[in-house]
Jmol script that loads the backbone (N, CA, C; Angstrom):
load data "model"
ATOM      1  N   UNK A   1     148.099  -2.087 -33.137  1.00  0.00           N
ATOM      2  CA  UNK A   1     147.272  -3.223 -33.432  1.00  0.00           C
ATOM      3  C   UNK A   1     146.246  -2.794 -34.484  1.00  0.00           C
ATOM      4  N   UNK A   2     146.504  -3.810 -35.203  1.00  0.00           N
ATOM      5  CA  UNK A   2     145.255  -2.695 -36.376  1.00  0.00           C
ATOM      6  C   UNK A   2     143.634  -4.170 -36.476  1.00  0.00           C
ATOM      7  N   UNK A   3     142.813  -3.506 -36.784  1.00  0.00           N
ATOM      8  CA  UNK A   3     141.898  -4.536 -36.763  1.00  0.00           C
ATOM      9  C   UNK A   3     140.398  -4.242 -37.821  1.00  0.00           C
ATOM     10  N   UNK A   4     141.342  -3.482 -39.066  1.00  0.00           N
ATOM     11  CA  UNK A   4     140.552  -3.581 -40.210  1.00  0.00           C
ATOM     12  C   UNK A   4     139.593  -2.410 -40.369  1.00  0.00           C
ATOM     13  N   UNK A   5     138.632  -2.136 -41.068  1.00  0.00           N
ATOM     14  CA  UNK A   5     137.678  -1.353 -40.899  1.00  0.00           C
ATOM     15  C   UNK A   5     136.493  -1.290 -39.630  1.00  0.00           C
ATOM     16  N   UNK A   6     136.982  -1.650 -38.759  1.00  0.00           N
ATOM     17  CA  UNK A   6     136.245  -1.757 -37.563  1.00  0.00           C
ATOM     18  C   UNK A   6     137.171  -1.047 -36.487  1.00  0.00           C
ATOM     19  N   UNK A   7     136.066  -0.549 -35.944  1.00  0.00           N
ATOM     20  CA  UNK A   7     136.993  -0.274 -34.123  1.00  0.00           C
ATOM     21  C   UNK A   7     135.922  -0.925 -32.891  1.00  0.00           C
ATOM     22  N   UNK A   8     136.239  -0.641 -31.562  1.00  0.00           N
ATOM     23  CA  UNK A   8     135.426  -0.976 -30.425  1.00  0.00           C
ATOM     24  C   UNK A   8     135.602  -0.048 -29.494  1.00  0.00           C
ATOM     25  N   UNK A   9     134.517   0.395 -29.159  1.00  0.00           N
ATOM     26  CA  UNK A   9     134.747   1.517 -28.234  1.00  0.00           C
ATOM     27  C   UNK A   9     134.054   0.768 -26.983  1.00  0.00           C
ATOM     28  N   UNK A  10     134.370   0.944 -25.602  1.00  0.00           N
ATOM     29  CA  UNK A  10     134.012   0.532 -24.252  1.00  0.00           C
ATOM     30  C   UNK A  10     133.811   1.813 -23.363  1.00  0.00           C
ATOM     31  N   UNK A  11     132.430   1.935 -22.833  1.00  0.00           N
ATOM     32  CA  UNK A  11     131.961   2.665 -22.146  1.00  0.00           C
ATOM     33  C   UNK A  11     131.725   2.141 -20.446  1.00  0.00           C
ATOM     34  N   UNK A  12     132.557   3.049 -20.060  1.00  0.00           N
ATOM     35  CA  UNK A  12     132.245   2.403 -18.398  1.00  0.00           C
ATOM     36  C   UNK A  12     131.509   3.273 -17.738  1.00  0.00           C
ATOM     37  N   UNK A  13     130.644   3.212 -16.872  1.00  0.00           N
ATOM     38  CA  UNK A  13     129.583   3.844 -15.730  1.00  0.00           C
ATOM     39  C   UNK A  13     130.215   4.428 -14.741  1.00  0.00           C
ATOM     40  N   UNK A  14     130.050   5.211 -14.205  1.00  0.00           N
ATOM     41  CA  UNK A  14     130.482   5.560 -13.122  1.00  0.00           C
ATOM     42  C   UNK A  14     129.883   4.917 -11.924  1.00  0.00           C
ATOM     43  N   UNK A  15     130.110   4.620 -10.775  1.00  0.00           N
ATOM     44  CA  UNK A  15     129.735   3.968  -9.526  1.00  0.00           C
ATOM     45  C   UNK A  15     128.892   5.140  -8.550  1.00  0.00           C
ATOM     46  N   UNK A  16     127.902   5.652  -8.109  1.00  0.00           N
ATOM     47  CA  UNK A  16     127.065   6.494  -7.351  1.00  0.00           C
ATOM     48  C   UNK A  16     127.362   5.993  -6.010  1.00  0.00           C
ATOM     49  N   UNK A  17     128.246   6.680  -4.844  1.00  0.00           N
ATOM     50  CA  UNK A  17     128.592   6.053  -3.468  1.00  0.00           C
ATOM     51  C   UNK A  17     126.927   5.952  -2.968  1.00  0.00           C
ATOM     52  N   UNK A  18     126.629   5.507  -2.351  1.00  0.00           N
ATOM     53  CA  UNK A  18     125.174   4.737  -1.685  1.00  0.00           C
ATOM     54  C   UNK A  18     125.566   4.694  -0.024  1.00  0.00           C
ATOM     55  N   UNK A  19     126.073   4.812   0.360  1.00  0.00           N
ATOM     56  CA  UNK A  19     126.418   4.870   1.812  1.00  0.00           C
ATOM     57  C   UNK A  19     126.312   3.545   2.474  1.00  0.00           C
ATOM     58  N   UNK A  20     126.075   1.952   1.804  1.00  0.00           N
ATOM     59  CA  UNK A  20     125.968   1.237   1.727  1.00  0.00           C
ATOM     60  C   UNK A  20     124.304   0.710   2.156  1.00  0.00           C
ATOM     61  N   UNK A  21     123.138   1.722   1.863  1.00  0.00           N
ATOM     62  CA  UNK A  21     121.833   1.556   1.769  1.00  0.00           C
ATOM     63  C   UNK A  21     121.379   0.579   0.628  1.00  0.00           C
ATOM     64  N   UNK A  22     122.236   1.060  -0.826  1.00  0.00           N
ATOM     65  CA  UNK A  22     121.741   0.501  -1.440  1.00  0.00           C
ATOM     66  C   UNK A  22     121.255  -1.373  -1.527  1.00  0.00           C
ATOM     67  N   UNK A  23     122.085  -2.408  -1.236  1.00  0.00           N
ATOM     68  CA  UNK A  23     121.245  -3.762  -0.918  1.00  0.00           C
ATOM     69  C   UNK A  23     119.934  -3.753  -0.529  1.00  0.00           C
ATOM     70  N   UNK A  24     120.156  -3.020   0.874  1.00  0.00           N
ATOM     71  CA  UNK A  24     117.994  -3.597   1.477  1.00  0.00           C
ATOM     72  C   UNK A  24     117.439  -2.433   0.819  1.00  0.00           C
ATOM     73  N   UNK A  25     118.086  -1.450   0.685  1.00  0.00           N
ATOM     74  CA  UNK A  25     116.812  -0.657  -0.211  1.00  0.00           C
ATOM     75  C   UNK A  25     116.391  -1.256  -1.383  1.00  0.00           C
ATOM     76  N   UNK A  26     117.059  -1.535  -2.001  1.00  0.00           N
ATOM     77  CA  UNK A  26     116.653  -2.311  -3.323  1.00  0.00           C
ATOM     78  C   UNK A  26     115.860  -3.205  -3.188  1.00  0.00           C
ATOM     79  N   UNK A  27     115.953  -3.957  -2.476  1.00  0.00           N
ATOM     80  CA  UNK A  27     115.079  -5.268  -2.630  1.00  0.00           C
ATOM     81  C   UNK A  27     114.010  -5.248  -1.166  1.00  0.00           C
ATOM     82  N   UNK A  28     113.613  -3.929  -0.584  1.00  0.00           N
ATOM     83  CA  UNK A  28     112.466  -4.157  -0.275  1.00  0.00           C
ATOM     84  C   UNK A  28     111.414  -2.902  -1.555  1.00  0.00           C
ATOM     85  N   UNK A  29     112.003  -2.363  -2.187  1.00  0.00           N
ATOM     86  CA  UNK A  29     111.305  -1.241  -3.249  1.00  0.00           C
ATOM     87  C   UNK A  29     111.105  -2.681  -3.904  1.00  0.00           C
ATOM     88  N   UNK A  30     111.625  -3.585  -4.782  1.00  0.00           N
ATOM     89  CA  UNK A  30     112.081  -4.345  -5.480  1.00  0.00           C
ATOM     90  C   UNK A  30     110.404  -5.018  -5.116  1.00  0.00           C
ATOM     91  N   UNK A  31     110.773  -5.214  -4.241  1.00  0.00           N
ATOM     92  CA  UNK A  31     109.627  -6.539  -3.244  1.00  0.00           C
ATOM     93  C   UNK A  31     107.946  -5.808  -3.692  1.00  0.00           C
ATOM     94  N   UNK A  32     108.025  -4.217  -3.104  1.00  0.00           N
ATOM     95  CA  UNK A  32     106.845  -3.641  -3.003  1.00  0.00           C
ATOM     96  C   UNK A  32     106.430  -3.497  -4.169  1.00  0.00           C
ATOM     97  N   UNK A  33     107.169  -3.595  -5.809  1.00  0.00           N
ATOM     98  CA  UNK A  33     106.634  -4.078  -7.004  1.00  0.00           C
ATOM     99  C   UNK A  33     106.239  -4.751  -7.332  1.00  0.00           C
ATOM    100  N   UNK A  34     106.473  -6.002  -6.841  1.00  0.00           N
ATOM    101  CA  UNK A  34     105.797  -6.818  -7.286  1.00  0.00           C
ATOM    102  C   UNK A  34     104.479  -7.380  -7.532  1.00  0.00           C
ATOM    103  N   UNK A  35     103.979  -8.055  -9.165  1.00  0.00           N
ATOM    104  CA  UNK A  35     103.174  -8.631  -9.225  1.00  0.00           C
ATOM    105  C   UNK A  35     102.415  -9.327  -8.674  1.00  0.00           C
ATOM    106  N   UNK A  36     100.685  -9.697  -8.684  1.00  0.00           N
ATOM    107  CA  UNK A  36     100.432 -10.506  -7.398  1.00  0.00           C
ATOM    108  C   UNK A  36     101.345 -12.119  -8.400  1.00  0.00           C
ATOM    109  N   UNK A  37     101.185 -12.333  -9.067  1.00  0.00           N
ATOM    110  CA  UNK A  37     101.486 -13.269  -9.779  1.00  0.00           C
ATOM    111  C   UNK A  37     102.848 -13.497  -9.361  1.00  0.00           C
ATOM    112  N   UNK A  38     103.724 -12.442  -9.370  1.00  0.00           N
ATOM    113  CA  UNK A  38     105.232 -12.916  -9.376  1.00  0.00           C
ATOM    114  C   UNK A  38     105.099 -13.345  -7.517  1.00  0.00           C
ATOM    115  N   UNK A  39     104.475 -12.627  -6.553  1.00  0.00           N
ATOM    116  CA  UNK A  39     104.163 -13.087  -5.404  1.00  0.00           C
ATOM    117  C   UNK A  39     104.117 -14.314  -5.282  1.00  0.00           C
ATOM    118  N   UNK A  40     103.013 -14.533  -5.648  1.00  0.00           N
ATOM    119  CA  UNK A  40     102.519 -16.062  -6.066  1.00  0.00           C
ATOM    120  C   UNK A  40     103.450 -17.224  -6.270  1.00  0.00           C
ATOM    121  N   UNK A  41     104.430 -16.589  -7.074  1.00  0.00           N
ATOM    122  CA  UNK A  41     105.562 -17.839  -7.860  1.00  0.00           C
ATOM    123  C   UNK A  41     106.172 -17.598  -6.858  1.00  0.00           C
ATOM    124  N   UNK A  42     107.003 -16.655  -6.097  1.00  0.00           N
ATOM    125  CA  UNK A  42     107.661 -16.676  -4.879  1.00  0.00           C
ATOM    126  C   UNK A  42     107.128 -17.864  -3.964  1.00  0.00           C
ATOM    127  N   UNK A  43     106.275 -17.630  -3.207  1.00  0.00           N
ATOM    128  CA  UNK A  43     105.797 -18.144  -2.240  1.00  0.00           C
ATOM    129  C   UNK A  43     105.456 -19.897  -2.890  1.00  0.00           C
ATOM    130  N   UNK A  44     105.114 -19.374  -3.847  1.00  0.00           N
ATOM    131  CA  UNK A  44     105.105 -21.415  -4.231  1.00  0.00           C
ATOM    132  C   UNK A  44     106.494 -21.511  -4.066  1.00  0.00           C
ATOM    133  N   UNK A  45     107.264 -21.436  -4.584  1.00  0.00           N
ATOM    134  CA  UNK A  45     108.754 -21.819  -4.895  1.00  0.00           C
ATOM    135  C   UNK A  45     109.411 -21.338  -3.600  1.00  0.00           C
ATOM    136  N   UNK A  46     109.301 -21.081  -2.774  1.00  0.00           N
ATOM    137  CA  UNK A  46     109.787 -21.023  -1.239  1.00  0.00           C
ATOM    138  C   UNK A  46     109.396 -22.685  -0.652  1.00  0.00           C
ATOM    139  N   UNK A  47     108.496 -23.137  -0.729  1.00  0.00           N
ATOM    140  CA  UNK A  47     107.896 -24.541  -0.845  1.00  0.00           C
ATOM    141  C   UNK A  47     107.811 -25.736  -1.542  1.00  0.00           C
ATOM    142  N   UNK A  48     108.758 -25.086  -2.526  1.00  0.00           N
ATOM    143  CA  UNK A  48     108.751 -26.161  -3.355  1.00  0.00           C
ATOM    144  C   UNK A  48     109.952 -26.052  -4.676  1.00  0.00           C
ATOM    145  N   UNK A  49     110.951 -25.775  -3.963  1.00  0.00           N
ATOM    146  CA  UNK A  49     111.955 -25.354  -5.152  1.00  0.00           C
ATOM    147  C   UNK A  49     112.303 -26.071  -6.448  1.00  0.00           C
ATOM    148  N   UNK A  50     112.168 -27.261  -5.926  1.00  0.00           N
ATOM    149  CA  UNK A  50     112.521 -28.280  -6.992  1.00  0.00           C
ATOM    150  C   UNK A  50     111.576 -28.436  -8.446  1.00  0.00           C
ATOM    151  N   UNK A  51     110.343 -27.458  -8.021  1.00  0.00           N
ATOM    152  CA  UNK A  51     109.281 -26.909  -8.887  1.00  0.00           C
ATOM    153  C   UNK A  51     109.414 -26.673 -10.673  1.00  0.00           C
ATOM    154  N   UNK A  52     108.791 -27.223 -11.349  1.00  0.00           N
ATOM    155  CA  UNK A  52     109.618 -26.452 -12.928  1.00  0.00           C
ATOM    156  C   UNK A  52     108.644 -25.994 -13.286  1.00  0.00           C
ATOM    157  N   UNK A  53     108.582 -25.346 -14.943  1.00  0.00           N
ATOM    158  CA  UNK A  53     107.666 -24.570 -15.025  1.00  0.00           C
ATOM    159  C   UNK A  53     106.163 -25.139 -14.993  1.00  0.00           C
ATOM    160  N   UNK A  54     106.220 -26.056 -15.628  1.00  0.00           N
ATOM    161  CA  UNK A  54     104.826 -26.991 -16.194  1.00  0.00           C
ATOM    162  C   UNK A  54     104.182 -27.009 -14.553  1.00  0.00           C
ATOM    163  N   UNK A  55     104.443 -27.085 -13.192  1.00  0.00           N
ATOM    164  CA  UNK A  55     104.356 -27.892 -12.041  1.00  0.00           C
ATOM    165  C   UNK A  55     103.531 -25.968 -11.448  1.00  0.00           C
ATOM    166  N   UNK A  56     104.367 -25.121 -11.764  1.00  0.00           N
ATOM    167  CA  UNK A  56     104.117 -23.814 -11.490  1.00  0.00           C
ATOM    168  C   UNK A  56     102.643 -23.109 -11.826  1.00  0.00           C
ATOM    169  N   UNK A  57     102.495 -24.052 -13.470  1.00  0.00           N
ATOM    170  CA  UNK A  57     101.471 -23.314 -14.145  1.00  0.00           C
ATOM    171  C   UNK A  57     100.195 -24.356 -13.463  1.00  0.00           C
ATOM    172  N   UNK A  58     100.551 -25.140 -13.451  1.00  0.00           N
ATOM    173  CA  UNK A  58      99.253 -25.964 -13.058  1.00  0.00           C
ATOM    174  C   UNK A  58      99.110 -25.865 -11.287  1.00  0.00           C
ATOM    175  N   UNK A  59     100.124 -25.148 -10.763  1.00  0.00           N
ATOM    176  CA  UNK A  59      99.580 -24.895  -9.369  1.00  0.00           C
ATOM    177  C   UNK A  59      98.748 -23.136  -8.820  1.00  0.00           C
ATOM    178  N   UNK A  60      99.018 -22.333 -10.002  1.00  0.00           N
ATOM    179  CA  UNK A  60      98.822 -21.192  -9.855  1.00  0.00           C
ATOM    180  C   UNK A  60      98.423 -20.602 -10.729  1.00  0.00           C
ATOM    181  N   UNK A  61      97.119 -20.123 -10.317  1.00  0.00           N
ATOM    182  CA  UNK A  61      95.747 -19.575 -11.581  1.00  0.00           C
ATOM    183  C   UNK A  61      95.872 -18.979 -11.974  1.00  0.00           C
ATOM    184  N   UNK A  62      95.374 -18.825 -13.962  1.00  0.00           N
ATOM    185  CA  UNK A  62      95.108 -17.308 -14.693  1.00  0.00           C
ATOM    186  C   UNK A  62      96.495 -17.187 -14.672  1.00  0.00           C
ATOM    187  N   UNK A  63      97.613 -18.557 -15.321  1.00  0.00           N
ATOM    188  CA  UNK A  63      98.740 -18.177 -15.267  1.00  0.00           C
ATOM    189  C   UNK A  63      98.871 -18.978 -16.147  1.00  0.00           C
ATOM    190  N   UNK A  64      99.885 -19.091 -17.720  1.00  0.00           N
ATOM    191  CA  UNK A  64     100.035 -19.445 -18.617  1.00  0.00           C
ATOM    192  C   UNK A  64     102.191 -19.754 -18.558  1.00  0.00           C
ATOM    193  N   UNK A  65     102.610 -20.523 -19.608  1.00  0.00           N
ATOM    194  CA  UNK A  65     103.752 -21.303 -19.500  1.00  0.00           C
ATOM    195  C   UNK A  65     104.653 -19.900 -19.289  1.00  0.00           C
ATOM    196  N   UNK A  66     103.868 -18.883 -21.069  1.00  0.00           N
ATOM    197  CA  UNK A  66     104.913 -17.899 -21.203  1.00  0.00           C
ATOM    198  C   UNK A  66     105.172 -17.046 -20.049  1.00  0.00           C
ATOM    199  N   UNK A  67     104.050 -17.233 -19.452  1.00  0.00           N
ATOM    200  CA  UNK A  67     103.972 -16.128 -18.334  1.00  0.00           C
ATOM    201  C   UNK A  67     104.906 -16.029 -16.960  1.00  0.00           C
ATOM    202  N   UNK A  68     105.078 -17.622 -17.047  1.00  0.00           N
ATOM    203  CA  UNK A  68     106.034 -18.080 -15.630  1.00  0.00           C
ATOM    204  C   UNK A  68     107.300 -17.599 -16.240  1.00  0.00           C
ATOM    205  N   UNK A  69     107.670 -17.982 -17.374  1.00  0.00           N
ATOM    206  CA  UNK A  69     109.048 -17.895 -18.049  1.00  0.00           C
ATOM    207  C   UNK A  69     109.416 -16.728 -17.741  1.00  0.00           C
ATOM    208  N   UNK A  70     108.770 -15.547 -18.264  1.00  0.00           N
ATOM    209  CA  UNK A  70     108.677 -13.926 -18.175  1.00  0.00           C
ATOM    210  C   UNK A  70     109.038 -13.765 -16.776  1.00  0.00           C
ATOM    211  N   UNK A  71     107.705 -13.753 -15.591  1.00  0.00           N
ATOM    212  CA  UNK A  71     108.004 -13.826 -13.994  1.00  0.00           C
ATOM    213  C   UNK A  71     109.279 -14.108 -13.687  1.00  0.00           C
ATOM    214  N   UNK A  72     110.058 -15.586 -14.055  1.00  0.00           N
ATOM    215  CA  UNK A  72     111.209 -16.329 -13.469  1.00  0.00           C
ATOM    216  C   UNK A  72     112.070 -15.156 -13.720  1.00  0.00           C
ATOM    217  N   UNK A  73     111.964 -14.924 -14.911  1.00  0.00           N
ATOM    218  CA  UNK A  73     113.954 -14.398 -15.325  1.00  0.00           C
ATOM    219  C   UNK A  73     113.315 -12.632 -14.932  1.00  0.00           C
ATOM    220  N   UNK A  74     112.239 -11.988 -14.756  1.00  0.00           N
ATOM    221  CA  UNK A  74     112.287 -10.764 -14.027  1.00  0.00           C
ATOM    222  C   UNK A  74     112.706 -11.106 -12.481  1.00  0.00           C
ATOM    223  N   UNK A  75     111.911 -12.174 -11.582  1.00  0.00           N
ATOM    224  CA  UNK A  75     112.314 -12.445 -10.183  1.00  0.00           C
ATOM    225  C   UNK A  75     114.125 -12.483 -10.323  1.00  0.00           C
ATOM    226  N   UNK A  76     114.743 -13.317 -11.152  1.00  0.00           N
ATOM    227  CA  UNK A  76     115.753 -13.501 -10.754  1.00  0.00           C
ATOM    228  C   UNK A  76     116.506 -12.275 -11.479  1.00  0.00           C
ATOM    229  N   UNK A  77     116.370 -11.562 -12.298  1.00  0.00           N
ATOM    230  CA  UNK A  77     117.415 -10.100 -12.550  1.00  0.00           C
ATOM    231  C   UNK A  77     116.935  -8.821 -11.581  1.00  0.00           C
ATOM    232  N   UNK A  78     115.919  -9.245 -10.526  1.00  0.00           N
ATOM    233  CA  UNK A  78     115.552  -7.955  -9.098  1.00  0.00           C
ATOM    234  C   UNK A  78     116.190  -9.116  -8.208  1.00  0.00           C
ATOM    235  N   UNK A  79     117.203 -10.059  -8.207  1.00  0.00           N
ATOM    236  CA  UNK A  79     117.988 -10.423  -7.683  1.00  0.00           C
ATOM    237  C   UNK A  79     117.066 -11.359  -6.336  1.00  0.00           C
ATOM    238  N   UNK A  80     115.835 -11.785  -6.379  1.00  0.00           N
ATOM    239  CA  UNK A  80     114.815 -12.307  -5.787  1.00  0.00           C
ATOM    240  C   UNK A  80     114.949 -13.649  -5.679  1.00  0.00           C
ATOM    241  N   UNK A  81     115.338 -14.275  -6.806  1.00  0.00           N
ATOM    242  CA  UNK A  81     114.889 -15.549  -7.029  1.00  0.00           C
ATOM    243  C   UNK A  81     116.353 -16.055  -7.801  1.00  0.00           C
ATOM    244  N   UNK A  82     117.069 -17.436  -7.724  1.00  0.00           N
ATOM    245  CA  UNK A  82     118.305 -17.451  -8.300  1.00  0.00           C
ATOM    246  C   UNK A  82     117.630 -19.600  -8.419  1.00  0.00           C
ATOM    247  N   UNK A  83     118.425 -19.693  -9.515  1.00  0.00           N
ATOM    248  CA  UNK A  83     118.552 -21.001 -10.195  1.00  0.00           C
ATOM    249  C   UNK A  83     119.649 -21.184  -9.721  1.00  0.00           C
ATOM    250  N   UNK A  84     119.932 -22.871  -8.915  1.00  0.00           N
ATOM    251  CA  UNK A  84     121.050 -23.609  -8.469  1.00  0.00           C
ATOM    252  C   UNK A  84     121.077 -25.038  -8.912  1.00  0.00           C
ATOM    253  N   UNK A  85     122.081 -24.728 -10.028  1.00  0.00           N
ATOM    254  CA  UNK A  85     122.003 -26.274 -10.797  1.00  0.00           C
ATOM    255  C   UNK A  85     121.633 -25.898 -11.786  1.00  0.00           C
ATOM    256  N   UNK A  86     121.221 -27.293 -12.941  1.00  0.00           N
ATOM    257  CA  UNK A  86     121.080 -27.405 -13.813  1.00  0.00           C
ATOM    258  C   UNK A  86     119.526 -27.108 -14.188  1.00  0.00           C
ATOM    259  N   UNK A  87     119.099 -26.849 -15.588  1.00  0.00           N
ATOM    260  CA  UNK A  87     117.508 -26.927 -15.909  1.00  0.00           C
ATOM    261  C   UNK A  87     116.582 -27.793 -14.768  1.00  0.00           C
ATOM    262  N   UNK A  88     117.035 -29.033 -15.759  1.00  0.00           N
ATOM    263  CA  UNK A  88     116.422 -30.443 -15.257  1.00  0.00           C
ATOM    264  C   UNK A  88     117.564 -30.566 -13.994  1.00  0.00           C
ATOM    265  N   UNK A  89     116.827 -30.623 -12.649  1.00  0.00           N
ATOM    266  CA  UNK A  89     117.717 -31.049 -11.734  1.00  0.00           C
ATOM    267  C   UNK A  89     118.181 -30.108 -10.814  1.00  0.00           C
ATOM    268  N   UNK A  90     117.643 -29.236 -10.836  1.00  0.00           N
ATOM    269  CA  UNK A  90     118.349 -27.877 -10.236  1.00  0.00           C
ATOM    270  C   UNK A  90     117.426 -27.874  -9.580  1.00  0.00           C
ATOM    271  N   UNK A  91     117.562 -26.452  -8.818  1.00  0.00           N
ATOM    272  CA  UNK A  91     116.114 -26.116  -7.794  1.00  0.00           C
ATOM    273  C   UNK A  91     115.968 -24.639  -7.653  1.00  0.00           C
ATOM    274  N   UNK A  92     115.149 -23.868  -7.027  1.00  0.00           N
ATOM    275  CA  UNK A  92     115.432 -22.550  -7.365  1.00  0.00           C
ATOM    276  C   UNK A  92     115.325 -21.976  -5.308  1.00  0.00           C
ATOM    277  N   UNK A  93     116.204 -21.117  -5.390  1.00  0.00           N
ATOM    278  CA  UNK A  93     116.183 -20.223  -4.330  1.00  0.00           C
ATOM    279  C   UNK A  93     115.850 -18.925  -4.023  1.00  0.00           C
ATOM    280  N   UNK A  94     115.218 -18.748  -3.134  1.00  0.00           N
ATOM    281  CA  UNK A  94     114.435 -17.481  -2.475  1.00  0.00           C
ATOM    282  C   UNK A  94     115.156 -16.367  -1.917  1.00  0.00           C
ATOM    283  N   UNK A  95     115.699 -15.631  -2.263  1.00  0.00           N
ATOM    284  CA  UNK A  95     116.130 -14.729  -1.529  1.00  0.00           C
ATOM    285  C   UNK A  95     115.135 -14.322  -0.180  1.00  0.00           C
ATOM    286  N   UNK A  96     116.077 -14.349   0.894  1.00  0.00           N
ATOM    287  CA  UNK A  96     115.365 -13.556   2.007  1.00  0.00           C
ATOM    288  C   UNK A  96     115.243 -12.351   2.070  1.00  0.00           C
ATOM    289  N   UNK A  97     113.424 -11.837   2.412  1.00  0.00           N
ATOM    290  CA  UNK A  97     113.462 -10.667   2.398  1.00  0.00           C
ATOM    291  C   UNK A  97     113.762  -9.394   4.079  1.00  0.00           C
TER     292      UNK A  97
END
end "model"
wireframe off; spacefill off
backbone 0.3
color backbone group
């Protein structure tokens, strides 16, 4: 197969056996990082999922639009916080800790 002056090389990871600790370890270390702020957005949004950002910033102080944006997508890549549905219309879920 030829594909010009280009190639692609793919690097795979190796897997570290975990003895199957790793889940709750993660996400109570995960937990004990957290921001008081990202706290904050938790616990609102445990109460109020259907919440968007504008609704977030005006419920929770010394907190700005960019700032929720930032919080959201760190909560949800420590696997904390997950979007179900759409933007408009969706709601967001809490992982249990």
């Amino acid at each position: 197969m030829e594909f010009g002056n280009f190639f692609t090389i793919i690097f795979a990871r190796a897997e570290k056996a975990t003895g199957g600790k790793k889940a709750a370890g993660t996400t109570q270390k995960t937990t004990q990082k957290l921001t008081p702020k990202q706290n904050a957005i938790l616990q609102y949004l445990k109460g109020h999922p259907f919440a968007g950002r504008d609704e977030i910033v005006q419920s929770i102080p010394d907190i700005t639009e960019d700032g929720v944006k930032y919080n959201l997508k760190r909560l949800q890549s420590t696997g904390l916080l997950k979007r179900i549905g759409p933007d408009k219309g969706g709601k967001w879920e809490v992982a249990e800790e």
